[in-house]
C-alpha positions in Angstrom: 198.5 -6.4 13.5 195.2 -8.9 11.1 193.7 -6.4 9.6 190.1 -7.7 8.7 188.7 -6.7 5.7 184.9 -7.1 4.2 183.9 -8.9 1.2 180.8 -9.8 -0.5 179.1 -13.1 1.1 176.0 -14.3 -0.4 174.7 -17.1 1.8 175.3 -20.0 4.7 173.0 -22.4 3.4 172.4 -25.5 5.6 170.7 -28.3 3.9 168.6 -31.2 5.8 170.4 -34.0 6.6 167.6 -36.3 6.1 168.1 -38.2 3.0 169.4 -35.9 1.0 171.5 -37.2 -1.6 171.8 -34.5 -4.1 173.7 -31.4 -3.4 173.2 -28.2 -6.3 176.5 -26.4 -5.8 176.1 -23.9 -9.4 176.7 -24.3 -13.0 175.5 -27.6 -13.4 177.5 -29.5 -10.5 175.5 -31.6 -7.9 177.2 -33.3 -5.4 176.2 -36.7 -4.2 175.9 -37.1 -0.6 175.4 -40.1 2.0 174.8 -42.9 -0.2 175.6 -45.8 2.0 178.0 -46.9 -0.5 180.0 -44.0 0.3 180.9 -45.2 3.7 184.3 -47.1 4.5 186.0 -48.0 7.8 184.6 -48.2 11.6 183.3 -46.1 13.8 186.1 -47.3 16.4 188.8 -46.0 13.7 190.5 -42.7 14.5 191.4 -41.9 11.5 193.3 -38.6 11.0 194.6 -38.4 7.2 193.2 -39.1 4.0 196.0 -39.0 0.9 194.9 -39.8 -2.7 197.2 -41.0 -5.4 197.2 -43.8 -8.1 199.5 -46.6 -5.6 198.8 -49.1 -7.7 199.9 -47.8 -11.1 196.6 -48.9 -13.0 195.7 -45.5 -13.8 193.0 -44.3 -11.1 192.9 -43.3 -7.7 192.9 -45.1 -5.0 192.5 -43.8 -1.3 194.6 -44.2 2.0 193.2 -43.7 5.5 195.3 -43.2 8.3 194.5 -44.2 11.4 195.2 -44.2 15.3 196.4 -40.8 16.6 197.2 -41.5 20.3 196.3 -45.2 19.9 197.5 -48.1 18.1 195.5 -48.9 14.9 196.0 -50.0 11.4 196.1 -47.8 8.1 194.6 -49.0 5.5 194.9 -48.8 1.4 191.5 -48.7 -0.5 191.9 -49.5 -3.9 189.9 -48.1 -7.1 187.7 -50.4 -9.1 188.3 -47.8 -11.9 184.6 -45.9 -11.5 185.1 -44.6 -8.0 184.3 -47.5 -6.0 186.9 -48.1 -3.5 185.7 -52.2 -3.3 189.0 -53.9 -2.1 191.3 -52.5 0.8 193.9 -54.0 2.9 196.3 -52.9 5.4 199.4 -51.1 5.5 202.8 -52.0 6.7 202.8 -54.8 9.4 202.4 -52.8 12.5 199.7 -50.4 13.8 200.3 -47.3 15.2 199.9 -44.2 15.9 199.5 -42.3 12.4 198.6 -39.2 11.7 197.8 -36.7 8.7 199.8 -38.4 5.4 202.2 -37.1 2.2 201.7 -39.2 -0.9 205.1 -38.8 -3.1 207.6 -40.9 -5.1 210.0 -40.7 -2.4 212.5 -42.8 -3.7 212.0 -41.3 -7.6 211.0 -44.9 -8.9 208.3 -44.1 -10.6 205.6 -45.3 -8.1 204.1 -43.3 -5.6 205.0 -43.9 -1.8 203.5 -42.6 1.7 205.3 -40.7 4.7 203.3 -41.4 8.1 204.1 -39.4 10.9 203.3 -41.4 14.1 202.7 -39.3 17.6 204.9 -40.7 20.1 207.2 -43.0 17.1 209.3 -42.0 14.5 207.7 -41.3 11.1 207.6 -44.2 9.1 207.6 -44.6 5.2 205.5 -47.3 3.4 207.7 -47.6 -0.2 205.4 -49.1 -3.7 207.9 -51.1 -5.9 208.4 -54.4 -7.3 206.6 -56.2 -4.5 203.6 -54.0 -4.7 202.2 -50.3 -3.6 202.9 -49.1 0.0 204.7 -52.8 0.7 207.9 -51.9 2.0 208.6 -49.8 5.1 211.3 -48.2 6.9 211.1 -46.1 9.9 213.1 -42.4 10.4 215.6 -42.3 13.1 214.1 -39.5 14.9 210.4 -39.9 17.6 208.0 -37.3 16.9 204.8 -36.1 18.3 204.0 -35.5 14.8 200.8 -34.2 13.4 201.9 -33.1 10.0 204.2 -33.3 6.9 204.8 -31.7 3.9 207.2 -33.3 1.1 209.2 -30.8 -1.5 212.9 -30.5 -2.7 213.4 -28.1 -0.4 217.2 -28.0 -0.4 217.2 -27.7 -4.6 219.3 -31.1 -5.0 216.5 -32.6 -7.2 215.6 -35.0 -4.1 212.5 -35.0 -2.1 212.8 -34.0 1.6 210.1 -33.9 3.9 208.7 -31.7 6.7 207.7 -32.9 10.1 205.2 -31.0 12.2 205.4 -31.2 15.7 202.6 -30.4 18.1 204.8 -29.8 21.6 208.3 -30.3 20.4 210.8 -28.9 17.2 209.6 -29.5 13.9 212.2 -30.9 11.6 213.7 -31.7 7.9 214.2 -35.1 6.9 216.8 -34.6 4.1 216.5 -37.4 1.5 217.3 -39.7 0.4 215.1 -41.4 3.0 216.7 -44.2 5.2 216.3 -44.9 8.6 220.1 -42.6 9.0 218.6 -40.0 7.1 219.5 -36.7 8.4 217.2 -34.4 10.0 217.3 -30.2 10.4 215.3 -28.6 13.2 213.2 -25.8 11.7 211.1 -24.5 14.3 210.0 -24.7 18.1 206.6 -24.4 19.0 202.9 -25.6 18.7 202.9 -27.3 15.0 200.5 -29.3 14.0 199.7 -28.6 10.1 202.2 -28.0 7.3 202.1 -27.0 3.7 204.1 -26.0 1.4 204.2 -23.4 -1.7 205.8 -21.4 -3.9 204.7 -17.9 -1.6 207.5 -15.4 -3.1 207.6 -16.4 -7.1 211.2 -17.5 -6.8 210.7 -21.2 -7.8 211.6 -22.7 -4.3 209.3 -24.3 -1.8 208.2 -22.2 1.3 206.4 -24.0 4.4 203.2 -22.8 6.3 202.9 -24.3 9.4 199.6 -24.2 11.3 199.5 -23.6 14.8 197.6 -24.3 18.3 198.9 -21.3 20.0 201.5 -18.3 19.5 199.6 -17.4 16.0 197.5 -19.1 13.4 199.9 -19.7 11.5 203.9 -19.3 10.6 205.3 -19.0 7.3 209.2 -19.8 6.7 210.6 -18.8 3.4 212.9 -21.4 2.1 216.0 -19.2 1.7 217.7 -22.1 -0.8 220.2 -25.4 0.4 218.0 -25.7 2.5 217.7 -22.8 5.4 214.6 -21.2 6.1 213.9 -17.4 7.3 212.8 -16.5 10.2 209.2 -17.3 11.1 206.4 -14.9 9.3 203.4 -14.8 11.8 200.0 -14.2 10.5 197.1 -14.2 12.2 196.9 -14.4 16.2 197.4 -17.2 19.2 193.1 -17.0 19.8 192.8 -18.1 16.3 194.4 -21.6 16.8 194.2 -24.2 13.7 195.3 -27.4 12.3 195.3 -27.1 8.4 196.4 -24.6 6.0 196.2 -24.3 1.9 197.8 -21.8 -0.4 195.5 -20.4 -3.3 195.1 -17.0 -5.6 191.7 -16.5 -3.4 191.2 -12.9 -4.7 192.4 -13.8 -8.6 195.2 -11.1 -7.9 198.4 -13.7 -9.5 199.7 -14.4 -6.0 199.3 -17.4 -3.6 197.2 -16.5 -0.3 196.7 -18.6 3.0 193.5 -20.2 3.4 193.5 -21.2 7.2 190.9 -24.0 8.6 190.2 -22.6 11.8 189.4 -23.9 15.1 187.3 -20.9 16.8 185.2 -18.6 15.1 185.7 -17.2 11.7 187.8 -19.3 9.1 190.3 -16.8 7.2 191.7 -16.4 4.1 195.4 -14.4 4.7 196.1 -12.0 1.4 199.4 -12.0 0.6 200.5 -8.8 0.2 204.1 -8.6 -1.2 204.8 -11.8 1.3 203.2 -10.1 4.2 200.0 -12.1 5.5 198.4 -9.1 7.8 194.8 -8.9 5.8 192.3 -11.1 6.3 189.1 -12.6 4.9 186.9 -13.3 7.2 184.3 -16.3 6.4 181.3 -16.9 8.3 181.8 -19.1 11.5 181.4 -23.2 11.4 182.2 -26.1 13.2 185.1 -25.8 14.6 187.3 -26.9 11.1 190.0 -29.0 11.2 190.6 -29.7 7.3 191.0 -27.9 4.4 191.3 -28.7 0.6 191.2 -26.6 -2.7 189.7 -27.7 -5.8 187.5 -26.3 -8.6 184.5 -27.4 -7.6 181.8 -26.5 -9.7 184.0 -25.8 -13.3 184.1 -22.0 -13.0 187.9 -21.7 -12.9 187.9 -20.2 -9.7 189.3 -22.2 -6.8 186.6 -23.3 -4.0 187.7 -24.6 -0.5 185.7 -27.5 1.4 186.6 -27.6 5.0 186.3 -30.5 7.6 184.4 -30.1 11.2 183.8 -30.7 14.3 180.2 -31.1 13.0 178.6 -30.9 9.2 181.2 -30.3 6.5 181.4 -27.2 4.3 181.9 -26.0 0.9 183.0 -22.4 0.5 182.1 -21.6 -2.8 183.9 -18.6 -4.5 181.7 -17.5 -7.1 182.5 -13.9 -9.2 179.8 -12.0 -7.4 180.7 -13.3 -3.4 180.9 -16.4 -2.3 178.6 -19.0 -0.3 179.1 -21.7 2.8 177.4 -24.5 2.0 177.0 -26.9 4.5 176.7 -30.5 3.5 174.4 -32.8 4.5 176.8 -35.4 5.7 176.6 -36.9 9.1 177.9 -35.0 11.6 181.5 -36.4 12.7 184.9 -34.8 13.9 186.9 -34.8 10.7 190.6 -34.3 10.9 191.4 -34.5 7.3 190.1 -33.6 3.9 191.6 -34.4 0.3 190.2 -33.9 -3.1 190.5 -36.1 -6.1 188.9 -37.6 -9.7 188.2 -40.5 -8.2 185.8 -41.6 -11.1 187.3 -40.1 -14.1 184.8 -37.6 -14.9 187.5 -34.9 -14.6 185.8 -33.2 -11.7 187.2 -33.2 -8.6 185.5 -35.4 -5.5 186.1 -35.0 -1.8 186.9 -37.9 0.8 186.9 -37.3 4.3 188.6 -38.5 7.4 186.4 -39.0 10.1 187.8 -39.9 13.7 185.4 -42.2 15.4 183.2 -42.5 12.6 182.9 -44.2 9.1 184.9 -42.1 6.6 182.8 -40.8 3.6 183.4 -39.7 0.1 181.4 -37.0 -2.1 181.0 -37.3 -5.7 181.0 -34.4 -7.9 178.7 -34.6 -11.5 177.1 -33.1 -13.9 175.4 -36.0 -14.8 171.2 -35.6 -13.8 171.4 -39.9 -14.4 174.0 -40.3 -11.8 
């Protein structure tokens, strides 16, 4: 049985949307908000990931969306100027589809980074970098999904990435690299998937998943039991707490990772982990329903923040020494399905780009710069 436990909130603060550019989020941070410059894509994009990761190899950042969900659309590759300006972009692979959610990783351990896109209705595809150029080879898994999620570890301990598939109404599967399109695949788990991390839960230096779930609980987590096999699935929460995203993090500063869950009605929670049991909960004020959530330091107090996407305005939860705060942002409202977090402009604080289906996507930049 959850057990819900209380704990010290400060504030929601909503902030007007109307031209508000400067967001005060404590010790000197201010995030900037809804610059037009900080718009890319269309409004008819459904876009439903966001990965961040230096494709090019010049050093920076560099963003890609993907788009489509049930319908056919391209993804596309935004590349970094070097300052945060994503300026150039082009598409990926030669085929739209139907993409979904996104794992940036050297797949193929060549020293660029690559992109896993699981497609709903397809069969995941990968987009390798290499001597022709970032994301410009593909290859396509031999196994159709109606994927939502993914998550890429060595997660049989052979020094090889593998990778996670999350299915929404089918099994979810292992791909066991190397990747090719005979690459074998491992059913993990049958039922409503459609988010999946992955951590370290139990201290024992192998990868564990979480999946998130749209029915039988808000969540599962499998620990990886080596070469491989999982356990048997750990359910936290319950089956009227649906969501879509999960992220581990040391919430409560106690050494172990805990479950922050993006959820899609009522409360968000945090799940302590309690010698790998997840039956205590956090409960943080209701938003949006929230689709998307990231981790990052946000405002330099070496205490991990979350910012969640919405079904409306976006959030910051800030976790401050003293309590913590919901701030929501005065972005325009949109249904974001995806969130990451990133340096895009090398002032070593960590900036937020969101995925937004069936509206422009947006990125927030974090400073401590008054100037900026």
């Amino acid at each position: 049985m959850q057990r819900i436990v209380p704990c010290a909130f400060l504030a929601l603060l909503a902030l007007p949307a109307a031209a508000q550019e400067r967001v005060d989020i404590g010790n000197g941070h201010v995030l900037m908000v809804g610059h037009p410059f900080f718009y890319m894509g269309r409004e008819d994009d459904f876009t439903a990931g966001v990965n961040i990761a230096d494709f090019d190899g010049d050093g920076d950042l560099d963003v890609a969306f993907i788009n489509g969900r049930h319908w056919s659309q391209a993804d596309e590759l935004y590349f970094n100027r070097g300052d945060g300006r994503l300026l150039e972009s082009r598409e990926i692979g030669e085929l739209r589809s139907t993409g979904y959610g996104g794992c940036a990783a050297d797949l193929d351990l060549n020293g660029t980074m690559d992109l896993l896109v699981p497609r709903d209705g397809l069969p995941p595809v990968i987009h390798f970098s290499g001597v022709n150029g970032p994301l410009s080879s593909t290859i396509g898994l031999n196994r159709t999904a109606g994927a939502r999620g993914c998550a890429v570890a060595d997660f049989t301990g052979d020094d090889i990435p593998d990778a996670v598939i999350g299915q929404r109404g089918n099994v979810t599967f292992m791909v066991v690299g190397p990747f090719s399109n005979v690459s074998p695949t491992v059913d993990i788990l049958t039922g409503p998937v459609v988010g999946v991390a992955t951590a370290d839960l139990n201290a024992d230096s192998q990868p564990d998943l979480i999946l998130s779930m749209r029915g039988t609980a808000t969540g599962a987590v499998l620990y990886n039991k080596g070469g491989g096999s999982f356990s048997d699935p750990l359910y936290f929460g319950a089956e009227d707490q649906p969501s879509r995203a999960a992220a581990a993090v040391d919430w409560d500063g106690d050494g172990d990772l805990d479950i922050f869950s993006a959820v899609l009605t009522g409360e968000n929670r945090v799940f302590l982990n309690e010698g790998g049991k997840f039956d205590t909960a956090l409960e943080l004020p209701p938003t949006a329903p929230a689709e998307a959530v990231a981790i990052a330091d946000f405002d330099g107090d070496d205490r991990p923040d979350a910012v969640l996407g919405t079904e409306g305005h976006n959030v910051l939860v800030m976790n401050w020494p003293y309590g913590y705060a919901v701030i929501q942002l005065p972005d325009e409202e949109a249904d974001t399905y995806d969130v990451a977090v990133g340096d895009l402009n090398g002032n070593g604080f960590p900036d937020i780009v969101f995925a937004n289906s069936g509206a422009p996507n947006s990125v927030i930049y974090n400073t401590t710069d008054p100037e900026d």
